[in-house]
N, CA, C and O atoms as a GROMACS GRO file, in nm:
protein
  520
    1UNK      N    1   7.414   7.390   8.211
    1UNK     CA    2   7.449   7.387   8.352
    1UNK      C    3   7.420   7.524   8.412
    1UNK      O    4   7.447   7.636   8.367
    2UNK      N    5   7.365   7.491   8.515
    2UNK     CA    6   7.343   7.644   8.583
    2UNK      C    7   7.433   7.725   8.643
    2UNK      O    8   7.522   7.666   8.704
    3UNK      N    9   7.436   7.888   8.645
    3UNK     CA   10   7.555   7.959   8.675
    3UNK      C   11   7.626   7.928   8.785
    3UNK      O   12   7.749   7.927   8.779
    4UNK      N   13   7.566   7.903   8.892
    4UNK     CA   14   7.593   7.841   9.001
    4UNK      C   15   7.734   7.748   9.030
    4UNK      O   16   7.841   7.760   9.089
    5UNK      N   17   7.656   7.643   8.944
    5UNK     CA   18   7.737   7.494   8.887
    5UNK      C   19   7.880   7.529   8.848
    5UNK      O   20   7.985   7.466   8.852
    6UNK      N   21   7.853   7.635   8.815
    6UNK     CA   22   7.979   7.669   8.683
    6UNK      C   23   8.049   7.727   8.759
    6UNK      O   24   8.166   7.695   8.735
    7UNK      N   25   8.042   7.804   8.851
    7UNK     CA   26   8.111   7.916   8.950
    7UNK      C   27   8.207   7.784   9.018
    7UNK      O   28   8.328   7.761   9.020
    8UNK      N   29   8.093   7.718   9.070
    8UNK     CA   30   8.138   7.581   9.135
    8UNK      C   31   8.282   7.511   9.085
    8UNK      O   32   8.388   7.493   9.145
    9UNK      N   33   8.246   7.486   8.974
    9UNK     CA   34   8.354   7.435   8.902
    9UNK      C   35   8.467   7.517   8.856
    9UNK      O   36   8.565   7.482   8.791
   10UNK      N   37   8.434   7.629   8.901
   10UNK     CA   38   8.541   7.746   8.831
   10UNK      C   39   8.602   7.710   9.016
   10UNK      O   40   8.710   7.653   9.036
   11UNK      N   41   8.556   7.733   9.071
   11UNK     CA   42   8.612   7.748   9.230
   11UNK      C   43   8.714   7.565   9.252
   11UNK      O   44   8.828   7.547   9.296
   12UNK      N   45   8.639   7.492   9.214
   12UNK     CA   46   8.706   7.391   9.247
   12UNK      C   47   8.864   7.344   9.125
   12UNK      O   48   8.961   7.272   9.151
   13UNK      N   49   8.839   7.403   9.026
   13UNK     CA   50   8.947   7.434   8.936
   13UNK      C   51   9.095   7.491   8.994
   13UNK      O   52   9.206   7.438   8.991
   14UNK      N   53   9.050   7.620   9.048
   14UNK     CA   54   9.140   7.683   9.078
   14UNK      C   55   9.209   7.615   9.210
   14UNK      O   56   9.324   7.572   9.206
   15UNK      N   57   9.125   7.609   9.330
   15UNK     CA   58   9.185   7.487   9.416
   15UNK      C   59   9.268   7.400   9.395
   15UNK      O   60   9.381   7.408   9.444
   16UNK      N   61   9.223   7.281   9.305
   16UNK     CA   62   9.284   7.213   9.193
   16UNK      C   63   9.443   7.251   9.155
   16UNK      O   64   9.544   7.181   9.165
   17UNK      N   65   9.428   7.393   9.105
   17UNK     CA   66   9.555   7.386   9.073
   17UNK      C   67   9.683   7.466   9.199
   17UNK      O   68   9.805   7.452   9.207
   18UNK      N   69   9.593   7.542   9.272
   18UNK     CA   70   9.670   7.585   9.342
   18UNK      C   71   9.726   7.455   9.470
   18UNK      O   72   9.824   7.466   9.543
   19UNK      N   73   9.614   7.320   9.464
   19UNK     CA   74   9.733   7.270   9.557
   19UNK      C   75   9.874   7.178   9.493
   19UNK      O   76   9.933   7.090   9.554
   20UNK      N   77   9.902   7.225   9.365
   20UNK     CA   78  10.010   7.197   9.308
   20UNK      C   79  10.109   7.272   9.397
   20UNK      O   80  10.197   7.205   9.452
   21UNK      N   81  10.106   7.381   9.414
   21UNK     CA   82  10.226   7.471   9.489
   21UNK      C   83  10.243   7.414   9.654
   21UNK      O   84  10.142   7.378   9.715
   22UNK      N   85  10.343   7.411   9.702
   22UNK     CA   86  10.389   7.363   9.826
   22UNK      C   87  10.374   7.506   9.943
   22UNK      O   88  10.361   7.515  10.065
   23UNK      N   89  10.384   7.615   9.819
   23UNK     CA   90  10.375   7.751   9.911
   23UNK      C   91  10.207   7.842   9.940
   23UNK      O   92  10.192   7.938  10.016
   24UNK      N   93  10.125   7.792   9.877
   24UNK     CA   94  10.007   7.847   9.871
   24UNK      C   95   9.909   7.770   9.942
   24UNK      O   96   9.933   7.650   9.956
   25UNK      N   97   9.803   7.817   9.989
   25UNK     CA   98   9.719   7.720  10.055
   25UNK      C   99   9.587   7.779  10.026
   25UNK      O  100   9.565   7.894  10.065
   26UNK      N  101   9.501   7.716   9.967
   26UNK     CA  102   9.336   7.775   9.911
   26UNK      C  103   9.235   7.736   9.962
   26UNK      O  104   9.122   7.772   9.927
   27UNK      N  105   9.262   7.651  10.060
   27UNK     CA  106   9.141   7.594  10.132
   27UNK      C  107   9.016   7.694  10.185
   27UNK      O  108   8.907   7.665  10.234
   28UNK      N  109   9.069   7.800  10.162
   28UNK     CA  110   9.011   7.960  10.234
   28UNK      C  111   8.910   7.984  10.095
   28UNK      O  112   8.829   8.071  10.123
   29UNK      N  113   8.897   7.950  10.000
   29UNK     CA  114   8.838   8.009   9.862
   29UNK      C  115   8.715   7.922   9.858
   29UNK      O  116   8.727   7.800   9.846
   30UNK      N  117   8.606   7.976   9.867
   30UNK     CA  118   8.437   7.915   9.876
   30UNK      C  119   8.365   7.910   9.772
   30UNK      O  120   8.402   7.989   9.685
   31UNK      N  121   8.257   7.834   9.739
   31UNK     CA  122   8.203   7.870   9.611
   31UNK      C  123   8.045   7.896   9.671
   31UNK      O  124   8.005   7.824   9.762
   32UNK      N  125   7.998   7.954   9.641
   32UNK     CA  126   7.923   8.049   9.609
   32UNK      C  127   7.870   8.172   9.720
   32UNK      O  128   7.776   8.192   9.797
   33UNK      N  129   8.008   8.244   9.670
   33UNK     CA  130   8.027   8.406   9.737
   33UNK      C  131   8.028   8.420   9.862
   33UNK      O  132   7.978   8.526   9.902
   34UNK      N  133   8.081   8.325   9.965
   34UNK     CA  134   8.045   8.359  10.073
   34UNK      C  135   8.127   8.487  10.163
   34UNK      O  136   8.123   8.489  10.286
   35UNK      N  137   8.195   8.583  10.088
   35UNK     CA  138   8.207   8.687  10.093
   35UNK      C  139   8.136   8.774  10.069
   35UNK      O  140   8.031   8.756  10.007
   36UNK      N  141   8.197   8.942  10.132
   36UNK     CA  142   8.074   9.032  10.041
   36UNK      C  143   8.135   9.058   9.933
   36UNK      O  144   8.050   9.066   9.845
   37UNK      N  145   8.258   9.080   9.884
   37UNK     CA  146   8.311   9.076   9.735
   37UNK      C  147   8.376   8.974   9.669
   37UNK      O  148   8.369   8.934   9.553
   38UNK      N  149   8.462   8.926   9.797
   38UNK     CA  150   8.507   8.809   9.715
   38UNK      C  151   8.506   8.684   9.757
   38UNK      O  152   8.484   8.655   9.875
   39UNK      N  153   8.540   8.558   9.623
   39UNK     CA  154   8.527   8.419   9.699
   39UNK      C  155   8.616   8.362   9.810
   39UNK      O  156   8.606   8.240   9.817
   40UNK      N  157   8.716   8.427   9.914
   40UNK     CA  158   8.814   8.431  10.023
   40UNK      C  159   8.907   8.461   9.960
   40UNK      O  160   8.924   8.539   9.866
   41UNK      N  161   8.990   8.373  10.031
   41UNK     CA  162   9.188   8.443   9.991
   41UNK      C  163   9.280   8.324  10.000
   41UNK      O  164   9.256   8.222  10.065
   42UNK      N  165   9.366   8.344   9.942
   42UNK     CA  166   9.500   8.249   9.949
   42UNK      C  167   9.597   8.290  10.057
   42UNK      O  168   9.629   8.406  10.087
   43UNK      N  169   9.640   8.172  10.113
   43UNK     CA  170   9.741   8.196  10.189
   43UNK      C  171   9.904   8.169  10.170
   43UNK      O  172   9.934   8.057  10.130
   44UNK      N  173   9.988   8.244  10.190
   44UNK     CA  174  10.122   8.236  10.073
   44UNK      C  175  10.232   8.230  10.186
   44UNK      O  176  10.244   8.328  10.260
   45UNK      N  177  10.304   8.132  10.201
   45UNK     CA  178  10.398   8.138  10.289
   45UNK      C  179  10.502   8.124  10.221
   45UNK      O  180  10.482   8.061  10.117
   46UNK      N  181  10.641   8.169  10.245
   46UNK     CA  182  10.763   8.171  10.241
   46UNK      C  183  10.823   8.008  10.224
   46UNK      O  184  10.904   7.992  10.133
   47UNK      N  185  10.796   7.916  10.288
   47UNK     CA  186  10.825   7.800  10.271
   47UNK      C  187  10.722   7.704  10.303
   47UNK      O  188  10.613   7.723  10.247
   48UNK      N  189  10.735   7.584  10.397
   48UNK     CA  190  10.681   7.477  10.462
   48UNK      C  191  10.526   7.571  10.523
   48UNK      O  192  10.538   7.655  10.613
   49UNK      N  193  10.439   7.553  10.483
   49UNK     CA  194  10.344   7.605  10.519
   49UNK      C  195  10.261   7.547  10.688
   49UNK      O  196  10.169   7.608  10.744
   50UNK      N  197  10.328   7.417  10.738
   50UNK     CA  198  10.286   7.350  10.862
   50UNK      C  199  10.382   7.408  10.967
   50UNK      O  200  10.398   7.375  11.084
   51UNK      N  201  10.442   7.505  10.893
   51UNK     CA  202  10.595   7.607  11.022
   51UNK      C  203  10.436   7.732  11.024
   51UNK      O  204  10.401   7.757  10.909
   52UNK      N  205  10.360   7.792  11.117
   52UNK     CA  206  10.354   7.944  11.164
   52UNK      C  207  10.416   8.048  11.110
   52UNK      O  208  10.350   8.126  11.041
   53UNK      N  209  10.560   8.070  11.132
   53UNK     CA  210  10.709   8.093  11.080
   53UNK      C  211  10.701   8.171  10.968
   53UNK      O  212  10.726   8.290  10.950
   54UNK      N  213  10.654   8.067  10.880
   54UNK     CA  214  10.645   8.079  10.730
   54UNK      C  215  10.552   8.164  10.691
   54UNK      O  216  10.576   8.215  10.582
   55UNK      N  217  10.448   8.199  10.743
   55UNK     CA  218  10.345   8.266  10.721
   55UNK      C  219  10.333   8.376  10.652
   55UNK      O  220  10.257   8.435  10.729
   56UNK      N  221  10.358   8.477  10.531
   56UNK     CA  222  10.381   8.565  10.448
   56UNK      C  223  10.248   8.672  10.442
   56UNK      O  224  10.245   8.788  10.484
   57UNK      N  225  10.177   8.620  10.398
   57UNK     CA  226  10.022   8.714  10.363
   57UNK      C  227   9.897   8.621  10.312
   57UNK      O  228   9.897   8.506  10.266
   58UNK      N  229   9.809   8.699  10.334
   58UNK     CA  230   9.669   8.629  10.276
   58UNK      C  231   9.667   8.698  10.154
   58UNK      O  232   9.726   8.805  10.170
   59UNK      N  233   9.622   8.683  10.030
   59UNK     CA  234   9.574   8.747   9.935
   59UNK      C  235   9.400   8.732   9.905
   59UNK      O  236   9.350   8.619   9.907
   60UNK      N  237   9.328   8.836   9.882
   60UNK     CA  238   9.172   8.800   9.831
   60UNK      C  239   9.164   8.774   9.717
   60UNK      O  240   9.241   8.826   9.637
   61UNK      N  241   9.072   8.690   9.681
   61UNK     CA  242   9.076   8.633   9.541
   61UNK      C  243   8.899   8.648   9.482
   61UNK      O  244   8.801   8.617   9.550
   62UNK      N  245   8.897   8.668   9.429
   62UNK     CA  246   8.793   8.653   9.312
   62UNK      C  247   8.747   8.545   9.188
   62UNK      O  248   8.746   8.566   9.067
   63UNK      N  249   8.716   8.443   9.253
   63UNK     CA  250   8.647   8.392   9.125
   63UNK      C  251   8.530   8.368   9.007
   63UNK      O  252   8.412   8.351   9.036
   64UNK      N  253   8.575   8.369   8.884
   64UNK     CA  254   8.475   8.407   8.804
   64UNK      C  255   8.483   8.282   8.693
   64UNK      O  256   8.589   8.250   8.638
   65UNK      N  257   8.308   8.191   8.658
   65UNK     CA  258   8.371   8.115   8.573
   65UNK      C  259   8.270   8.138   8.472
   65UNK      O  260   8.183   8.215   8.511
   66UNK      N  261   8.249   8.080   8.310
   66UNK     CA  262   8.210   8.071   8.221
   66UNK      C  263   8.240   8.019   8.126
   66UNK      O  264   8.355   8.020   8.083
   67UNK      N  265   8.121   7.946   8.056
   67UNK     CA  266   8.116   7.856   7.940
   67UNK      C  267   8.087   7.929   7.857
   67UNK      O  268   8.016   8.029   7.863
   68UNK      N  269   8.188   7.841   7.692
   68UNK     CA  270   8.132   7.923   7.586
   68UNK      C  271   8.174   7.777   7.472
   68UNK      O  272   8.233   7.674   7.505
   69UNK      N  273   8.124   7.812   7.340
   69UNK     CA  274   8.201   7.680   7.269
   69UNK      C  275   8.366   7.679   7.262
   69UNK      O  276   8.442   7.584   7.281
   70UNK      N  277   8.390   7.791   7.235
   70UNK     CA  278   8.558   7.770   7.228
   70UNK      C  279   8.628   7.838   7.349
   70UNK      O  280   8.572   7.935   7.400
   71UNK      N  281   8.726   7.801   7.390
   71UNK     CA  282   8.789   7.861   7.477
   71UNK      C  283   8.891   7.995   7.446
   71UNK      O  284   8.997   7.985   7.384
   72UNK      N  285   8.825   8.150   7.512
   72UNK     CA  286   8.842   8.251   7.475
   72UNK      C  287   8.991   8.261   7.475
   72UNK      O  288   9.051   8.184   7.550
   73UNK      N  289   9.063   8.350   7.398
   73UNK     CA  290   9.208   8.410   7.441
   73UNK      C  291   9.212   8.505   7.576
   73UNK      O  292   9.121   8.532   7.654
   74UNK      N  293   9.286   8.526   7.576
   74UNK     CA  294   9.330   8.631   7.658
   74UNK      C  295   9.258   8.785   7.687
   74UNK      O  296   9.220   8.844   7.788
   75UNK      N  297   9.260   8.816   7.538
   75UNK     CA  298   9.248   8.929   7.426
   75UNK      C  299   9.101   8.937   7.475
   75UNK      O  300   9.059   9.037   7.534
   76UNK      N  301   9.036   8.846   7.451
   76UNK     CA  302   8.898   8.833   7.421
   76UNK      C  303   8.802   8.825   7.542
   76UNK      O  304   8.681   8.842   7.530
   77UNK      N  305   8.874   8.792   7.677
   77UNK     CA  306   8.773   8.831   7.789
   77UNK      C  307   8.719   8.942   7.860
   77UNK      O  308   8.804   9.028   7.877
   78UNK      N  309   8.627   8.965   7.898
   78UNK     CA  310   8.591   9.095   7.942
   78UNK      C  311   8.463   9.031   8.040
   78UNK      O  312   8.405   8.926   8.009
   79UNK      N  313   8.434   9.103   8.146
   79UNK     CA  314   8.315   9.094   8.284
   79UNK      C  315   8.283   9.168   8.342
   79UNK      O  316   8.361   9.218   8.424
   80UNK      N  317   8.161   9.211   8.329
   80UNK     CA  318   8.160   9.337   8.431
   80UNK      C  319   8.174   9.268   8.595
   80UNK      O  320   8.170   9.151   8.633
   81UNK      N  321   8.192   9.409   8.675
   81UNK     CA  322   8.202   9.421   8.826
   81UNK      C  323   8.136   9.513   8.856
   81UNK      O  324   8.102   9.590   8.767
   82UNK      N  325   8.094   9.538   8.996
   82UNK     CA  326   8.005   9.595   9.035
   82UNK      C  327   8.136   9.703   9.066
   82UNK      O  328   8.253   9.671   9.080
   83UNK      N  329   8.081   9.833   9.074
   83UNK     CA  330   8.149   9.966   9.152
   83UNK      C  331   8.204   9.896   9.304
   83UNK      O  332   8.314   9.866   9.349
   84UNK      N  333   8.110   9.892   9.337
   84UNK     CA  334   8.154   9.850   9.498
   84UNK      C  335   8.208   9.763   9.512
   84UNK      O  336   8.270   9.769   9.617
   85UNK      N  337   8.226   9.645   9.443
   85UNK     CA  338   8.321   9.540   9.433
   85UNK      C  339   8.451   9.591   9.441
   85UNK      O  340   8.541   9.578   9.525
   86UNK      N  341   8.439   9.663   9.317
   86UNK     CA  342   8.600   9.702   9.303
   86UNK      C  343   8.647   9.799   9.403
   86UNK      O  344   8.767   9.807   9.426
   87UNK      N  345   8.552   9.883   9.472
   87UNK     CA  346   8.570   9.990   9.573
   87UNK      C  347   8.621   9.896   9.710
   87UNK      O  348   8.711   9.929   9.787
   88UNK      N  349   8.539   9.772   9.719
   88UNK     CA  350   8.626   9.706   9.876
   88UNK      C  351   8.758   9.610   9.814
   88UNK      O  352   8.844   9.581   9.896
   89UNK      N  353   8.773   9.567   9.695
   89UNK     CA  354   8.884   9.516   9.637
   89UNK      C  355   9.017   9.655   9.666
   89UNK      O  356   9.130   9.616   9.696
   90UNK      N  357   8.998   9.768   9.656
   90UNK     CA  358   9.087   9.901   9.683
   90UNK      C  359   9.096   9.860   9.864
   90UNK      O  360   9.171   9.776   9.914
   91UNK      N  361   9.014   9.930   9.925
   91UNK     CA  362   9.012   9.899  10.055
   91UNK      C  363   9.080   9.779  10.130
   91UNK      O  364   9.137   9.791  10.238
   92UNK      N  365   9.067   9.659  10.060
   92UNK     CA  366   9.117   9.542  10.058
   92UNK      C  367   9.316   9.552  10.030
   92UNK      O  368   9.398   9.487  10.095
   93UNK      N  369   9.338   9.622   9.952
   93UNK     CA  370   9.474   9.666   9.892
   93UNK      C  371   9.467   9.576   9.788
   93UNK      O  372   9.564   9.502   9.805
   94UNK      N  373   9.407   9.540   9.691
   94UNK     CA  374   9.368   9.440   9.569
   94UNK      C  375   9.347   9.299   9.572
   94UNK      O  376   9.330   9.238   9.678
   95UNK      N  377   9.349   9.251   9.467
   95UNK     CA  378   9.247   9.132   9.499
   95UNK      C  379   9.284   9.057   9.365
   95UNK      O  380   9.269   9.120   9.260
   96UNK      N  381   9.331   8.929   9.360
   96UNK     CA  382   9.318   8.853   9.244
   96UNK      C  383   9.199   8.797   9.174
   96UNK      O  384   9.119   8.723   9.233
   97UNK      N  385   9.181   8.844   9.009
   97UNK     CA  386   9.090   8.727   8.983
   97UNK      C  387   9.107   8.640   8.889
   97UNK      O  388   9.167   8.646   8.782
   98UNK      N  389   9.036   8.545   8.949
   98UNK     CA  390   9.034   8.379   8.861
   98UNK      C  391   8.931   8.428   8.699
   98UNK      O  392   8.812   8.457   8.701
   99UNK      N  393   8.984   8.425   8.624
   99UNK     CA  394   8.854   8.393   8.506
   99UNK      C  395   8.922   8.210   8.471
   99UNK      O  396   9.032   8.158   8.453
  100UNK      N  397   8.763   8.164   8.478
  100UNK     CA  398   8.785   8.036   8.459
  100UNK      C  399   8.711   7.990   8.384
  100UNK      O  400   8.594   7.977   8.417
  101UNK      N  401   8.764   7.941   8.231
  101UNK     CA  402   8.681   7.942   8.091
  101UNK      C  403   8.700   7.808   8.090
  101UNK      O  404   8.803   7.745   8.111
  102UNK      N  405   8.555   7.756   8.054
  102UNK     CA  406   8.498   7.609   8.038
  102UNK      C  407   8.406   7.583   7.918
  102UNK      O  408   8.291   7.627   7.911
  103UNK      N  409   8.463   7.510   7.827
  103UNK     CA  410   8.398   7.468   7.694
  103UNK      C  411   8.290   7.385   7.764
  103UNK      O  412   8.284   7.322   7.869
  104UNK      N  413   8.174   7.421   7.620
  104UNK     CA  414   8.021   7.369   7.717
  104UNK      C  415   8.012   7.255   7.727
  104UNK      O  416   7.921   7.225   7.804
  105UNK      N  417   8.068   7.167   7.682
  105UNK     CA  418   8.059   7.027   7.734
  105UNK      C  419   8.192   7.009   7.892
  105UNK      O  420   8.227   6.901   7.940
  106UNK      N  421   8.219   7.090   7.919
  106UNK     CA  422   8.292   7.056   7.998
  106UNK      C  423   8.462   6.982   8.052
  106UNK      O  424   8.533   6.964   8.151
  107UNK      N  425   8.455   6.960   7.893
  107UNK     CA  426   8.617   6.858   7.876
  107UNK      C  427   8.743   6.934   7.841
  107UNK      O  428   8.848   6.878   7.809
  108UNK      N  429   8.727   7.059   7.848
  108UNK     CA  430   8.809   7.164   7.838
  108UNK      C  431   8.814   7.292   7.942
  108UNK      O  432   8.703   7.339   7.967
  109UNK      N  433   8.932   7.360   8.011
  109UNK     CA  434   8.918   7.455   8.007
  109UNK      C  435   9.065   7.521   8.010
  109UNK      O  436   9.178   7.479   7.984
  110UNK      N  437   9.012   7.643   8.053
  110UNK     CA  438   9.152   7.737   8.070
  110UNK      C  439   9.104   7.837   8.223
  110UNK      O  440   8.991   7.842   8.270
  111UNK      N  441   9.210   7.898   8.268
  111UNK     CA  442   9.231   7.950   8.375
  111UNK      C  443   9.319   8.056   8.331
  111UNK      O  444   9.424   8.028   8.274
  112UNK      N  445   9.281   8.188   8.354
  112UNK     CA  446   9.319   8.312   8.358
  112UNK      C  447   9.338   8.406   8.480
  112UNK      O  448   9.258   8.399   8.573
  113UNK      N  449   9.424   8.479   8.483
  113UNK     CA  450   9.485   8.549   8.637
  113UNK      C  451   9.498   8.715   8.601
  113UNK      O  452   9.580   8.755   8.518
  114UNK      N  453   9.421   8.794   8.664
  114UNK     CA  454   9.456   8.922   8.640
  114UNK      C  455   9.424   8.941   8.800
  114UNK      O  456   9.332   8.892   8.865
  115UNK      N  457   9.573   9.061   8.863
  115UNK     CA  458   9.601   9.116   8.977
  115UNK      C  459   9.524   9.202   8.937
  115UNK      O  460   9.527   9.233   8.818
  116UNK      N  461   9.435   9.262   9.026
  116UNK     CA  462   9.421   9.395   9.017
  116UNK      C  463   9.434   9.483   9.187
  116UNK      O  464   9.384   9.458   9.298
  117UNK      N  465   9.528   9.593   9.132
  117UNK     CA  466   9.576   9.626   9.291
  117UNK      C  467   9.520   9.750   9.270
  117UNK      O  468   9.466   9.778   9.163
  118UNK      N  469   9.528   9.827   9.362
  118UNK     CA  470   9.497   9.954   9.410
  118UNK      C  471   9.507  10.098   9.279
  118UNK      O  472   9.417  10.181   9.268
  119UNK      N  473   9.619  10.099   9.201
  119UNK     CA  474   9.634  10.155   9.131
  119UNK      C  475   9.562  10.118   9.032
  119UNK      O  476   9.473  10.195   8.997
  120UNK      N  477   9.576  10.018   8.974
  120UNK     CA  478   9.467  10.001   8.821
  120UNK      C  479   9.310   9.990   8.855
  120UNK      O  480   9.208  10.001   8.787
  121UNK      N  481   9.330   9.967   8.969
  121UNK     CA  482   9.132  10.024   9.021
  121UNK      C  483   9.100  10.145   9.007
  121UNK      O  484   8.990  10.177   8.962
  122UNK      N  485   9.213  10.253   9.053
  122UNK     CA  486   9.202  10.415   9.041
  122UNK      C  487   9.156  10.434   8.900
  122UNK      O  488   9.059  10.499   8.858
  123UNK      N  489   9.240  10.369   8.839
  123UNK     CA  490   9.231  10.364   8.678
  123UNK      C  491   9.093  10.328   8.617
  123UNK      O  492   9.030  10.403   8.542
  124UNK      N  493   9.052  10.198   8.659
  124UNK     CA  494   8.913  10.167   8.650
  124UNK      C  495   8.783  10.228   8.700
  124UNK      O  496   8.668  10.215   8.657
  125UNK      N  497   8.834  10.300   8.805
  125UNK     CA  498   8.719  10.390   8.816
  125UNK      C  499   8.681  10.500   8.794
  125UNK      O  500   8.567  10.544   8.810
  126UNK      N  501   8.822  10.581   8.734
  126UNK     CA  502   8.824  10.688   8.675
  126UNK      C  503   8.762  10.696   8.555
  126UNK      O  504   8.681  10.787   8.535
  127UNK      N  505   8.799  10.568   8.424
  127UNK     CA  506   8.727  10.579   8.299
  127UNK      C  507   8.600  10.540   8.306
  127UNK      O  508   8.518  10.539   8.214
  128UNK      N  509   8.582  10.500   8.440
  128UNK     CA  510   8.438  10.382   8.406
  128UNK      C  511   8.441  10.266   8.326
  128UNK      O  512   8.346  10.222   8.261
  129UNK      N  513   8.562  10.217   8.335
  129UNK     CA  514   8.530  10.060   8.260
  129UNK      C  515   8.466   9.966   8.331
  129UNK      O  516   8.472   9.944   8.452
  130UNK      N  517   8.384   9.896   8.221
  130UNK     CA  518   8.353   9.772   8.332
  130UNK      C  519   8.386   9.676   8.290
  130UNK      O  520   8.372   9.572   8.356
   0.00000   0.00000   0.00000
């Protein structure tokens, strides 16, 4: 399946699960990049999300997906990012990302969540990790 496809399905995953929550709303999250860093943002309200009222914050989100035969741990993921990604993710005040791991046939996956805010970017750009 092409990377594309997969992003696709990593994007529609996460949707997926976020309209389980009564407080979050993802309809804002696109698949393929129609941001300049990230795939949009979540919207997080305090309660009833059809109240204004309720309205709390947007968060930016990042999604990232990939196939492999087994589905990785935790331990075991790693992706690079571009400098500047992570430089408007700071600017941004941080940014969630989706890693969204899909066994290659497709009948499996997992969904992974790392915040990354302002401070552990300092961090990241100080050592140069990627």
């Amino acid at each position: 399946m092409s990377k594309n496809k997969v992003e696709e399905n990593a994007v529609i995953e996460v949707r997926n699960i976020m309209k389980k929550s009564d407080k979050i709303l993802s309809k804002n999250i696109e698949e393929g990049d129609k941001e300049q860093s990230t795939d949009g943002f979540l919207s997080i309200y305090l309660d009833n999300p059809d109240k204004k009222s309720n309205f709390l914050n947007n968060i930016d989100v990042q999604v990232k997906g990939r196939t492999s035969v087994n589905l990785p741990t935790a331990k075991n993921i790693n992706f690079q990012m571009e400098i500047q990604d992570l430089e408007n993710y700071k600017k941004l005040g941080g940014c969630i990302v989706f890693y969204v791991a899909f066994t290659k046939d497709f009948k499996d996956f997992s969904i992974y969540v790392k915040p990354l805010l302002p401070y552990e970017i300092n961090i990241i750009l100080q050592n140069g990790q990627k």
